[in-house]
C-alpha positions in Angstrom: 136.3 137.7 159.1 135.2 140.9 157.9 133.5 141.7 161.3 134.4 144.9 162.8 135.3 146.2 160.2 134.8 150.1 159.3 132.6 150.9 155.9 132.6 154.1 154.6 130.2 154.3 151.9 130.2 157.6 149.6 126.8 158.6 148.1 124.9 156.2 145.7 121.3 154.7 144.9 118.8 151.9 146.3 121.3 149.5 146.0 123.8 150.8 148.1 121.2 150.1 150.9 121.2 146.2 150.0 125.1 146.6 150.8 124.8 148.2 154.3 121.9 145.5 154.9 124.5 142.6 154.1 127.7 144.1 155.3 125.7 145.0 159.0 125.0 141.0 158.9 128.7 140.4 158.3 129.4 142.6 161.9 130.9 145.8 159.9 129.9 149.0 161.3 129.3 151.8 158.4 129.8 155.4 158.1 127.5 157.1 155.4 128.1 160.1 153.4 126.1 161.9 151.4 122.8 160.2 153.4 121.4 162.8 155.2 118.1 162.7 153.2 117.4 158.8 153.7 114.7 159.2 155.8 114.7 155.0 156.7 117.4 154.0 159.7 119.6 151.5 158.6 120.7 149.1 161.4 125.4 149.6 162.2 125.1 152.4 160.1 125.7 155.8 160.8 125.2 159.5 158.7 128.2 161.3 158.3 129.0 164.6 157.3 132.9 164.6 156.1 133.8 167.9 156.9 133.4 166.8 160.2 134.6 163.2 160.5 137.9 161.8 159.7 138.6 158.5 157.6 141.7 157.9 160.1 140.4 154.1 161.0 137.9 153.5 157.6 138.6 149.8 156.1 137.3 150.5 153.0 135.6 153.2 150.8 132.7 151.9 148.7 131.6 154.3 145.9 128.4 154.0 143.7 128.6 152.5 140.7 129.2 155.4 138.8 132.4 156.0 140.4 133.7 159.4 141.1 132.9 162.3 138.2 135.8 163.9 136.5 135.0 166.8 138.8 135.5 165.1 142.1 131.8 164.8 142.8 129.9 161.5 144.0 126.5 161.0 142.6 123.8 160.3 145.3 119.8 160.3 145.4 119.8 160.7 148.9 121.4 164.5 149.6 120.5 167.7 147.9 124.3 168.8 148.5 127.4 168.2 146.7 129.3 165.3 147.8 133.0 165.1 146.8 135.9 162.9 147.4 139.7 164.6 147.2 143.1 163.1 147.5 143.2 164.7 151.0 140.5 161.8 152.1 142.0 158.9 151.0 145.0 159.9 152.6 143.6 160.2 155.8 142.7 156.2 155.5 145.5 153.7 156.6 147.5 152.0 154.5 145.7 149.6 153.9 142.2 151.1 153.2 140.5 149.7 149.7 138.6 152.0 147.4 135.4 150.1 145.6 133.8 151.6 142.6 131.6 150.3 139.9 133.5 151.9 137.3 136.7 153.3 137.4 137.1 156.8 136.0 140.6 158.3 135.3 140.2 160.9 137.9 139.7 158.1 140.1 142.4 156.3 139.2 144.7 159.0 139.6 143.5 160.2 143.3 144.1 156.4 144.3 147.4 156.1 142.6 148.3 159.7 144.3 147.4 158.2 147.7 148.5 154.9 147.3 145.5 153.3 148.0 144.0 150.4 146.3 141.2 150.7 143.9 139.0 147.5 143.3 136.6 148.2 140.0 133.9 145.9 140.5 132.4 146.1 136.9 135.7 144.9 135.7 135.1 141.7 137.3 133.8 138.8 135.4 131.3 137.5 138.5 129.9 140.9 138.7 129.3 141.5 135.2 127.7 138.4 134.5 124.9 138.6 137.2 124.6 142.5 136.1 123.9 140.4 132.7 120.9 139.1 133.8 118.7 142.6 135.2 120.1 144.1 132.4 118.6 141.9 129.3 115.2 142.4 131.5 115.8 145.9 131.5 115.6 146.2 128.3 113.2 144.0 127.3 110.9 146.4 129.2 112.5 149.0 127.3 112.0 147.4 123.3 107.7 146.6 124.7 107.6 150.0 125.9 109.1 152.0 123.0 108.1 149.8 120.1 103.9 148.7 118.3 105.3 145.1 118.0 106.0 141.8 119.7 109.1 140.7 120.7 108.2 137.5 118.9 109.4 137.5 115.6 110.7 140.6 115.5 114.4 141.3 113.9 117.0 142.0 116.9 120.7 142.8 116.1 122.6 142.1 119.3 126.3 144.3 118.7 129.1 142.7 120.5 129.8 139.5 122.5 130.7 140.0 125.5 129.5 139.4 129.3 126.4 141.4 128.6 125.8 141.1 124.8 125.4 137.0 125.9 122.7 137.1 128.0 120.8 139.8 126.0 120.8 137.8 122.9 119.8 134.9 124.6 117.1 136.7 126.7 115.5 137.8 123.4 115.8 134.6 121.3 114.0 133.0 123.7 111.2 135.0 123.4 111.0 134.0 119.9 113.3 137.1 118.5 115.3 136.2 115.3 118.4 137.6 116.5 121.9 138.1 115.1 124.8 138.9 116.8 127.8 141.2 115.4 131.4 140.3 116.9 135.3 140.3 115.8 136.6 137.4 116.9 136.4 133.9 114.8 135.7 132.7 117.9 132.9 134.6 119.1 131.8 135.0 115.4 131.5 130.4 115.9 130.2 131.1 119.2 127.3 132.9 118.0 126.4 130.4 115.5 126.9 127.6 117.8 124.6 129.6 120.7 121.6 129.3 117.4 122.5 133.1 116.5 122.7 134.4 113.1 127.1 135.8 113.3 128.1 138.2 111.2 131.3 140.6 111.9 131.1 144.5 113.3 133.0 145.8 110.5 129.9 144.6 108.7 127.2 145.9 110.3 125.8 148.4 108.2 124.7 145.6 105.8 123.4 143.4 108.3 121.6 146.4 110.0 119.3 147.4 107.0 116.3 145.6 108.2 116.3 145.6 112.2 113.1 146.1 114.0 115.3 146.5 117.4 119.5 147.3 117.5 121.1 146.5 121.3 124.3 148.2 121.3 126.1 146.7 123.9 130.1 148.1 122.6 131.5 151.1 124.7 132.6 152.9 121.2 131.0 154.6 118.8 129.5 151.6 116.7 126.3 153.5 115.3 127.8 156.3 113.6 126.1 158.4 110.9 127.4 156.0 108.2 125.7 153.3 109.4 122.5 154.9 110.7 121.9 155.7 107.4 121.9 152.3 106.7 119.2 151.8 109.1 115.8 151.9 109.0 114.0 155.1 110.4 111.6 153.0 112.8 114.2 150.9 114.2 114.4 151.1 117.7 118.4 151.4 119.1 118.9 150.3 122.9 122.8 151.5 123.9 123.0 149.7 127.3 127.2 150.9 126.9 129.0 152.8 129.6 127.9 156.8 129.0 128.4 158.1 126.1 127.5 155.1 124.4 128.3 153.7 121.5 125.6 155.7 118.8 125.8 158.7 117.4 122.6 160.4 119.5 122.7 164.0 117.9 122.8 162.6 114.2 119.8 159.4 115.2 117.6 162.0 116.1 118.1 164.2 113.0 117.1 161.0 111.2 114.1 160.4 113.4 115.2 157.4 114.8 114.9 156.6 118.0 118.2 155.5 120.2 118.0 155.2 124.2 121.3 155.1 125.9 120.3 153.0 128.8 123.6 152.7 131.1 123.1 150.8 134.7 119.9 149.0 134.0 120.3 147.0 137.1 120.1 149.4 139.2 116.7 151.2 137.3 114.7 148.2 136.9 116.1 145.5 139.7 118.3 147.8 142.5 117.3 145.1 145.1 118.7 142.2 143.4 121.4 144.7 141.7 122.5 146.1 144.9 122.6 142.0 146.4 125.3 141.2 143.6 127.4 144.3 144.7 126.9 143.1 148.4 127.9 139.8 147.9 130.6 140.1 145.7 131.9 142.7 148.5 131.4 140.7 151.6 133.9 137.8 149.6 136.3 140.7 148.8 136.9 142.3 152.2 137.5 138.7 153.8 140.8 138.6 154.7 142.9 136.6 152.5 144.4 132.9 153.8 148.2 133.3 154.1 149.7 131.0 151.5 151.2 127.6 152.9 155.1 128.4 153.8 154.8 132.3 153.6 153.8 134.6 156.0 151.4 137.1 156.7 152.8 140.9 156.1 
């Protein structure tokens, strides 16, 4: 069981508050950093400041989803100060000790590697990407009623990429009566589309298929919408890049053009943190259970 088990959690947002709520009801106790502006008391949790505690007996670290910034820092709502996370940390955890992040940064990676500590990226996790799906394609159906004079209904969506996300989005929106079509590379996704009721057609060929669009979701982390195919665009099309920062569009040039492109990273957390932060938690509480031995080995 994970009970008794020692949380630190490092800066964050609303849904980091849905973990301590579910981890406390697991029995772990929890140290907070970068908290010391949450003004609500959360129950076996308790504000830290790390210049003054040591990670000697932490479990596991549990970052926000961002993940650590390639200058060391920890985003968090709840502290006006800078929160930071060295190599110097991490090794004071034991061995043992598991770093959690959303996304896994390079700088992260290395510090980890450095310390020889495990990192777990969540968002690289099937499970958690698919439940993210689901806030996320009513995230930005919020977004295309707020930002565009049309329904939904009937209206031209181009849904770029096939993935975890780019599934429930284009399903999301052809339900509400969208005529949507879906870009991928694969001949299987490419039959997968068509089988889902989805009009295929492949990403090398998107500026053609992107002529007449009401609404573009971008949902590939490279740069998809570049100037050549903007141009193909029309100027009152409405681009949604729900990719990991920077996004997959060309920002500087779509606005030049008049058009208008969101990046719209971490929907989940904007639009649902409650249920967003109840996927982290229980995809965590599963994680830090201790693993069965397997039958005729033992336990190291």
């Amino acid at each position: 069981m994970s009970a008794g088990k020692h949380i630190a959690l490092y800066g964050g947002d609303a849904r980091q508050l849905e973990v301590v709520r579910r981890l406390h009801e697991n029995g772990c106790r929890m140290s907070l950093f970068g908290y010391d502006q949450l003004d609500v008391t959360l129950a076996g949790a308790t504000k830290r400041d790390i210049k003054e505690f040591s990670l000697s007996d932490v479990d596991a670290i549990i970052l926000p989803v961002s993940g650590l910034q390639k200058d060391g820092t920890v985003e968090t709502i709840f502290s006006d100060g800078p929160l930071t996370l060295t190599k110097e940390h991490i090794e004071q955890t034991p061995n043992h000790c598991q770093v959690f992040t959303g996304i896994a940064s390079e700088k992260l990676k290395t510090l980890c590697k450095e310390a020889g500590r495990q990192l777990v990226p969540l968002f690289d996790r099937d499970d958690v990407a698919i439940y993210n799906s689901i806030p996320t394609a009513e995230g930005t159906v919020m977004m295309v009623i707020q930002h565009t004079d049309q329904t939904i209904h009937s209206a031209k969506v181009a849904v770029l990429g096939w993935g975890r996300t780019g599934i429930t989005v284009a399903r999301t929106f052809r339900s509400l009566g969208a005529d949507v079509r879906c870009a991928a590379r694969s001949s299987a996704h490419l039959a997968r589309i068509e089988e889902s009721g989805h009009k295929p057609f492949h990403i090398d060929d998107r500026a053609a298929y992107l002529q007449d669009v009401d609404v573009c979701i971008n949902t590939i982390p490279s740069l998809i919408l570049s100037k050549d195919v903007l141009d193909s665009m029309p100027e009152n099309v409405l681009i949604v890049d729900l990719a990991s920062k920077p996004g997959g569009t060309d920002f500087k040039y779509a606005e030049e053009k008049g058009i208008k492109a969101l990046l719209a990273p971490g929907l989940p957390g904007i639009v649902a943190p409650k249920t967003a932060g109840q996927i982290l938690a229980k995809v965590l509480s599963q994680l830090l259970e201790p693993k069965p031995p397997v039958k005729g080995e033992e336990r190291l």
